[in-house]
N, C-alpha and C positions, 0 to 999 in steps of 0.2 A: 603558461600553456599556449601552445601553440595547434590553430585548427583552421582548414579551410571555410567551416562553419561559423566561426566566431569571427566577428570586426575585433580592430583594432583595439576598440571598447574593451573587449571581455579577455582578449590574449594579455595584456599587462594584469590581467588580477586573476587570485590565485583560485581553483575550480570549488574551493567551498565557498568564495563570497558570491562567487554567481548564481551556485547553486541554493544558496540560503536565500538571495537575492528575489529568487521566483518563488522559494517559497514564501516568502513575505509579504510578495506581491499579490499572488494569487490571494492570499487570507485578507489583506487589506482589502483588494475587490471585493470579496466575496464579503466584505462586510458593510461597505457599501452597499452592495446589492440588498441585505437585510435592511436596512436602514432605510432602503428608497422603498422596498414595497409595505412599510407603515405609513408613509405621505403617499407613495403610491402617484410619486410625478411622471410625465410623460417622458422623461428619460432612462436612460438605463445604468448610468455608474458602476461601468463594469470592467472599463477599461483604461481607467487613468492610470495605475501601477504598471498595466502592461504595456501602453506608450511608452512611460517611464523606462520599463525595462529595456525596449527598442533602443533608446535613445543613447542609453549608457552601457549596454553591452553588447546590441547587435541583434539581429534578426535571429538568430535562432534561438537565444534567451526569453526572448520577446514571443517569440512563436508559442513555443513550451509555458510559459507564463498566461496566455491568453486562455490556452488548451488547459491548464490546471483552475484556472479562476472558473471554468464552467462546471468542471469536475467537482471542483470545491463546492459548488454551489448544491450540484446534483446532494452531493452527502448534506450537506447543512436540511435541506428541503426534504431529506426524503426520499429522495429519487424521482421523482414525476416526470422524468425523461421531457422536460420543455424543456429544457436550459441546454444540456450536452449538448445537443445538434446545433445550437447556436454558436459552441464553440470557434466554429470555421469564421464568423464573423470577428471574433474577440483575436483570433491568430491572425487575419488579414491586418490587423491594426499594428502588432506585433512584427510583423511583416515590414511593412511599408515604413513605417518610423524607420525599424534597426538599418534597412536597405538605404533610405535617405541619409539617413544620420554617418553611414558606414562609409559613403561617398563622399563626405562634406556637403552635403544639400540640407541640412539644417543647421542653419547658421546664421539666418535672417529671419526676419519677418516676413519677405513674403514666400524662402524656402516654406514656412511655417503654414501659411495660407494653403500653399499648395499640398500639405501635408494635410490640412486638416480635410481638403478636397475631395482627395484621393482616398483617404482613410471613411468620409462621409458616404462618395461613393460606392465603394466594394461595400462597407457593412449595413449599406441600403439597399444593396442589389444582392446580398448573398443571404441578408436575414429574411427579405421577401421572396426567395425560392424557397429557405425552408418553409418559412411558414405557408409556403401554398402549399408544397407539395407534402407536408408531414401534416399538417394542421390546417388544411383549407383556408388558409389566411388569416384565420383566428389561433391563438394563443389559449386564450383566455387567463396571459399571468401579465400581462405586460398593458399601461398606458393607451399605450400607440393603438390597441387594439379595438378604443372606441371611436379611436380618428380612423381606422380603415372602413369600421361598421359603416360608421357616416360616408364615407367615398363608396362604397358597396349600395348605399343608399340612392347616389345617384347614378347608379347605370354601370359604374366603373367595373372591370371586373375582378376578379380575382389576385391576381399578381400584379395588376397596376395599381388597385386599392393597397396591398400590402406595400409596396413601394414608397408607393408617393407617401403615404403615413409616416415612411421610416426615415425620408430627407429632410426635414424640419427636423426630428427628435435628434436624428443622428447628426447634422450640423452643429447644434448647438450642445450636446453631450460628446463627440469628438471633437467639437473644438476644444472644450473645457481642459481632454486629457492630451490635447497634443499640446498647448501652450504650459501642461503642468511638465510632461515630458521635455517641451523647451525650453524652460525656466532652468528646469533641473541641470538638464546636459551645460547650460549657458553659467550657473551657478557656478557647479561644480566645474567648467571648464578655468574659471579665471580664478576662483579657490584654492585648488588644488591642481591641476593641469590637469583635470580628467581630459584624454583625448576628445575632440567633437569632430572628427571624420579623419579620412584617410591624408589628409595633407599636412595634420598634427600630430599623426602616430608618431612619425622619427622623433617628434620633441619628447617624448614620453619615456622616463626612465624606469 
């Protein structure tokens, strides 16, 4: 299949693996996510299948993948409407992998760094809009949310307390899924000739 939506990734394989692809993804996040709110750690594990997806099919696999793992989440939970609006965090990640990855900018280690950057950034800066503007900067489902108390505690306000809370969690829980997304694309690239950007497509039969 052929689309100006899909990298090079997702155009050699055929539209049910992809399509299965995100559903697998989304479910493994979303199971994840059950699993972390019993330990209940300051991270979130919600997005390493969706990196992954970035990584091996493109940015809009990856998008859709990010947008389903919150959905999923929503149904699993209940519906308690904290998770969906999060979503835009979980498709930034989705994003930014498929677009690096689509270009040949993941292909190193410090491509990788700068991925996991860029990925830390946006889902620190788009989780702490929502959560000011939906939830006053509390949650109340998530970790992070006794790290912003404490910054709220000292003077900080609103949107810089949710922030600054979310650059540590999210460093270290985006790094986790972009180096799993790395592995994968790097795995599968020298395994199999999975494509890993636009400079390896023609090699790809």
């Amino acid at each position: 299949m052929k689309s100006s939506f899909l990298s090079s990734h997702a155009q050699t394989r055929p539209l049910w693996l992809v399509a299965a692809s995100i559903l697998v993804a989304g479910a493994l996040n979303t199971l994840l996510v059950v699993v972390n709110t019993r330990v209940f750690l300051p991270l979130f594990f919600d997005s390493i299948f969706t990196a992954c997806m970035g990584a091996l099919f493109g940015w809009l696999p990856g998008l859709i993948a990010g947008f389903w793992t919150n959905l999923a989440c929503e149904l699993v939970f209940g519906f308690p409407m904290t998770i969906l609006p999060f979503a835009i965090c979980n498709m930034s990640t989705g994003l930014i992998v498929g677009v690096m990855a689509g270009r040949g900018l993941f292909r190193s280690g410090t491509h990788a760094l700068i991925a996991v950057l860029l990925v830390t950034a946006s889902n620190s800066l788009l989780g702490a809009l929502v959560a000011t503007f939906l939830y006053g900067g509390i949650t109340g489902t998530a970790a992070v949310d006794y790290v912003a108390i404490g910054l709220l505690a000292t003077g900080r306000t609103i949107f810089s307390a949710a922030f600054l809370a979310r650059i540590p969690a999210n460093l270290v829980d985006k790094g986790i899924a972009v180096l799993a997304a790395f592995v994968a694309l790097r795995y599968l690239s020298r395994k199999f000739g999975w494509p890993a950007g636009a400079e390896q497509a023609g090699h790809v039969s």
